[in-house]
Each structure stands twice: as structure tokens, then as C-alpha cells.
N, C-alpha and C positions, 0 to 999 in steps of 0.2 A: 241473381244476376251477378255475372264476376264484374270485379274493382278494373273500371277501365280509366281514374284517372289516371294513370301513367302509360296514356297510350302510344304505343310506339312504333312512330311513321317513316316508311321505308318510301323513295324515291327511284321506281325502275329504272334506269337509263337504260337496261339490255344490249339492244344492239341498235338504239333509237340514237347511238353519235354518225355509226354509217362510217365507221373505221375514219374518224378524222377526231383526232387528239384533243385539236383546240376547240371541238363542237360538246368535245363530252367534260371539257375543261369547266366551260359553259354552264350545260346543264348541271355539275359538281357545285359551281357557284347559284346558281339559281336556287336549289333544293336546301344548300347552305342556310342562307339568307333567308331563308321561305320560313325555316325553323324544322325541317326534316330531322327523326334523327339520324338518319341512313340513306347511303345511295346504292345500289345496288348493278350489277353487272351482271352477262351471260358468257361463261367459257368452255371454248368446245376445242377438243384436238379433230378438225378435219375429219383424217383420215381413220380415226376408231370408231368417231361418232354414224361418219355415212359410209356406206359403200361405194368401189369406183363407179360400180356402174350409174349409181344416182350420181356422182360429179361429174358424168359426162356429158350426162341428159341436157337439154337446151334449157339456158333460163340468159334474157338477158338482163341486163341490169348494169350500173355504172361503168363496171368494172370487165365488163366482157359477157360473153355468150353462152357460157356453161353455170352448171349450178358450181362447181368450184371455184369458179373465177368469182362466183357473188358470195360464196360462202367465204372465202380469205379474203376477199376486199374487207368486211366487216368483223374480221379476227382482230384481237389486239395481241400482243406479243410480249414476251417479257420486258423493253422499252417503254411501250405505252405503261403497262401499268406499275413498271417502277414509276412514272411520272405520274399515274393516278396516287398514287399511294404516297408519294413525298405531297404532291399536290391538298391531299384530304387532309392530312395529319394539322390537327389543330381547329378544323372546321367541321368537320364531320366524319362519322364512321363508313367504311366502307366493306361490300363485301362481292362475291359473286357467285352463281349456279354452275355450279360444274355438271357437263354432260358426259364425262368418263372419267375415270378412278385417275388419268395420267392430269387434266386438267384441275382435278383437287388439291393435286400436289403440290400443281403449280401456285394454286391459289393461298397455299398454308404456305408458302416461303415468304409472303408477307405478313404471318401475324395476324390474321383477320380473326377480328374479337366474335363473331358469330357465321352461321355456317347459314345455306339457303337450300331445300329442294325444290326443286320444280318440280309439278303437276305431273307432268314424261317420263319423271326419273322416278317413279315410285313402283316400278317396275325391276328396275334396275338393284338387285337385292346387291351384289357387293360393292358398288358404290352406296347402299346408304350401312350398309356394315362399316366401310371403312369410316362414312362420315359417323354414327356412332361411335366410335371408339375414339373419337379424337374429343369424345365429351364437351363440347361447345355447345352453348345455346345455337337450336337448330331451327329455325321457320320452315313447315312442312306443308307445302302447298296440297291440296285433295281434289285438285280438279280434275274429272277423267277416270275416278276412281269409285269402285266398290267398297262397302264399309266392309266386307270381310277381308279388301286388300289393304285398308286401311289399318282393320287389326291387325296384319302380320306386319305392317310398316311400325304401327305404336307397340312391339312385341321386341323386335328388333332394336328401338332407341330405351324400352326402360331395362331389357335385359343388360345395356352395356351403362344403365344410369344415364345416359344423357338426357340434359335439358332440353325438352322441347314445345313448340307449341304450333297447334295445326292450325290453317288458315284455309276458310273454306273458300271455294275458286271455280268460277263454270266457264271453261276454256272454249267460250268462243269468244271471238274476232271480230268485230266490237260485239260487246255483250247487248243481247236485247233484254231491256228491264224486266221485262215481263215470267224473264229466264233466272230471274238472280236469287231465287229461293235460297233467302235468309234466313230462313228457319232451321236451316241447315247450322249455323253456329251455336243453337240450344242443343240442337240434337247432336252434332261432335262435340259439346261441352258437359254435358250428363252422360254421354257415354261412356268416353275417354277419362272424365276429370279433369281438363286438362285448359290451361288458357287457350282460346280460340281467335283468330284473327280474321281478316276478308282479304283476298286479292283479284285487285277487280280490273275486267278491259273495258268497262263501259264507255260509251262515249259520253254520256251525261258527267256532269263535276260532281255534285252532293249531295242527290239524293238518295242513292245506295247506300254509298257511306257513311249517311247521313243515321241510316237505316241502321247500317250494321252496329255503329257505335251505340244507338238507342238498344239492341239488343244484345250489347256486352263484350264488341269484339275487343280483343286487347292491343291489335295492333291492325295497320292497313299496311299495306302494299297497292300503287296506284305505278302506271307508265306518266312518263313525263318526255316533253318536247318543247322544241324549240318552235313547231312550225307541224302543225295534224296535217298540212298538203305534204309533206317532205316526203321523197320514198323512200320504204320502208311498210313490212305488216304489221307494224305495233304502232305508226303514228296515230291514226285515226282514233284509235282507244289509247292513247294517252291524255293528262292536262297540259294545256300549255301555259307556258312558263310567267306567261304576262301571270297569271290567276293563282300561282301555286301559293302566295301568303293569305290568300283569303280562304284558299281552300284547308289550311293549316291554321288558320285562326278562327276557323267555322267547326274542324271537327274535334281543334282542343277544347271549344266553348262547350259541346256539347255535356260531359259530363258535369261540370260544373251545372248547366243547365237540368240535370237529372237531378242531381244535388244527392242526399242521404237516403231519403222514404222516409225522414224521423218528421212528425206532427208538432213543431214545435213554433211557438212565437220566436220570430227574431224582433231583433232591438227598431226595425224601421218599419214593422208591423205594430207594435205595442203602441207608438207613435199614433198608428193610424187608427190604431183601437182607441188610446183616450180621447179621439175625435169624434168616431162616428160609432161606437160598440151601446148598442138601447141593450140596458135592461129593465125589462118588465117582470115582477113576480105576478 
């Protein structure tokens, strides 16, 4: 089983601010405080990522009646996240998923100490070419995917040497438990060799996670909110913010809890040995 204590917890915020600065300001301090080591974002150029004909189609939502008027209501821009990124500095790491090669670019003029794919984008071969080559530790979501598309994704990062580590992920909206085949993390961690993580939409808080970490994952990714009624499709499968320190003091306790595998007396058992240990020959 891989070394999970240094497990390292990502904080989704996505698109779960709903394009309002001081909501994702919010959730930055929440994930903060909680003991996250990361918060994470989603960025998309509009107009690469969908076609006109899908932003014209009817969707309503805050911001108006088409799907582009809900798809740019919930864009940030280079504004918001120069002010995300003066805002993190000092409390936490930040990073975000790019859904076209132009929005990566956009995301490396701040420096970001690690890279994210999404589960969608692992299709997408010259965006993870260009994220390879920029050899940053990369979180590789595999939800929605074939392991022989899998290998051509882990072919493509160790050809260019990047650090990476896959995080198994079953993309539905909330996740039903019964769906979260975690067995999957043994099986991409002897395949690959490779540290293995979970990112998960469940609606439940710890038991999955609870799970994954029991079976080695190195890192989680979980949505996080301010409010599961708010609109938006990732509220529901987020945690909410009231919970997020217990949920980060449950799933750092867990290896500790796992402890070594070594059979040894410790010094408060010995204790309870010259009390109650009968020997009889």
C-alpha cells in the first residue's frame, strides 16, 4: 500500500463561486482554515471550448437565457484572478483546469506550483502535450476513461518526464456510493506505479474518502460550497463549508490511524502488559 501520510487535499471551488469574486473569496478562506492544501478552479475560453451553435441554445439561469450568457456569467477573467492569486499567496496554493490550450496559458502567467486535468480533457491530446512539457506536478483525473486511454495519457507525461499522479474519479453528478469502485485506486497504482488519488462528487462527507484513504490514495480532491441549495451543478456533490475542518481532521487522522503494519509493543501497552500479561508455563 503507498505512504499516504502526506496526503494532499485539494479544495474544488470550480465554478461553485457562480462568477462573484467575494463568494469564491469566501470559499479560499474557508478551505484555508479547514487545513486544505489547495483550492482549485475551472478555466475555459468560451468560444474554443463550445461551439456557437451550443451558446445559443436556451439555457436560463442568473445571467440570462442562453447557454452563453450562463457560460460567461460564471467565467473569471484576468481581474478576478489576479485578485485570486494576490488573495491565496500566503494561505494556500492555488491552481486551475484548463479546457483549451489558450486558457493554460492564461493560467501559467501566475506561476501556479502545479497543473490539474480534468476527467474531459483526457481526450484532448495537445492540451495535455503542452501541460507535459511544462513538467509540473500534474493531478490526472480518470474519470470517463479507458485504461488503454489511460496508457496513452501516462505515455505522453513520462515521455516528457513529468511528475504526475492519477486520481481515480467516476463522473457522475452526485455520485451514488454504490458507483465508487475503489478498487480502482489498487488497480491504477500496480498498473501504472504511480501515486494514486480519489476525486469525488459524492454527496455523502467520509465515507468514500474515508475508503479511499484506507486503500492508499495519496491525495483527494472533494467540491466545496458555501450553500448545496445554491445554483449551480456541482453544488449538491460538494461539502459544505460549515464541515470542511472535520472533514480534514478525519481524513488526516486516518493514516496515523493505519499506523506502520509493524507488530511491536509501544511504551502504553507495556504499561498494560505489567498489569494484566498471565504467564503460565
Amino acid at each position: 500500500m503507498s505512504n499516504n501520510k502526506n496526503l494532499f487535499l485539494i479544495a474544488e471551488i470550480g465554478i461553485n463561486h457562480n462568477g462573484d469574486l467575494n463568494l469564491a473569496k469566501k470559499l479560499i478562506t474557508y478551505a484555508s482554515e479547514a487545513g486544505f492544501d489547495a483550492v482549485k478552479f475551472q478555466k475555459r475560453t468560451i468560444d474554443k471550448v463550445y461551439t456557437p451553435e451550443y451558446l445559443k441554445l436556451y439555457r436560463e439561469s442568473p445571467w440570462g437565457k442562453t447557454q452563453r450568457e450562463q457560460k460567461e456569467g460564471l467565467e473569471f477573467g484576468s481581474k478576478e484572478y489576479e485578485e485570486i492569486d494576490k488573495f491565496c499567496k500566503g494561505k494556500i496554493l492555488w491552481t486551475a483546469s484548463a479546457w483549451d490550450l489558450e486558457s493554460q496559458d492564461f493560467i501559467n502567467k501566475f506561476g501556479i506550483k502545479f497543473n490539474k486535468v480534468a476527467s474531459p480533457m483526457l481526450g484532448h491530446k495537445p492540451l495535455l502535450k503542452k501541460i507535459a512539457k511544462e513538467q509540473k506536478k500534474t493531478f490526472i483525473s480518470t474519470g470517463m476513461s479507458t485504461l488503454k486511454e489511460i496508457d496513452e495519457v501516462v505515455k505522453i507525461f513520462r515521455d516528457e518526464n513529468c511528475p504526475f499522479e492519477l486520481m481515480h474519479c467516476n463522473s457522475t453528478y452526485p455520485l451514488a456510493e454504490e458507483d465508487a469502485n475503489l478498487k480502482c485506486i489498487t488497480k491504477l497504482r500496480d498498473r501504472y506505479n504511480c501515486d494514486v488519488g480519489y476525486s469525488g462528487h459524492e454527496s455523502s462527507l467520509v465515507k468514500i474518502c474515508t475508503s479511499a484513504v484506507v486503500l492508499g490514495a495519496t491525495s483527494l480532491e472533494r467540491h466545496i460550497t458555501l450553500d448545496r441549495t445554491m445554483y449551480g451543478s456541482d453544488q449538491a456533490a460538494s461539502i459544505s463549508v460549515e464541515v470542511l475542518k472535520s472533514f480534514v481532521s478525519d481524513m488526516r487522522l486516518i493514516p496515523k490511524i493505519l499506523g506502520d503494519g509493524e507488530k511491536n509493543l509501544t511504551e502504553k501497552e507495556k504499561l498494560a502488559r505489567n498489569k494484566l500479561r498471565v504467564e503460565v508455563e
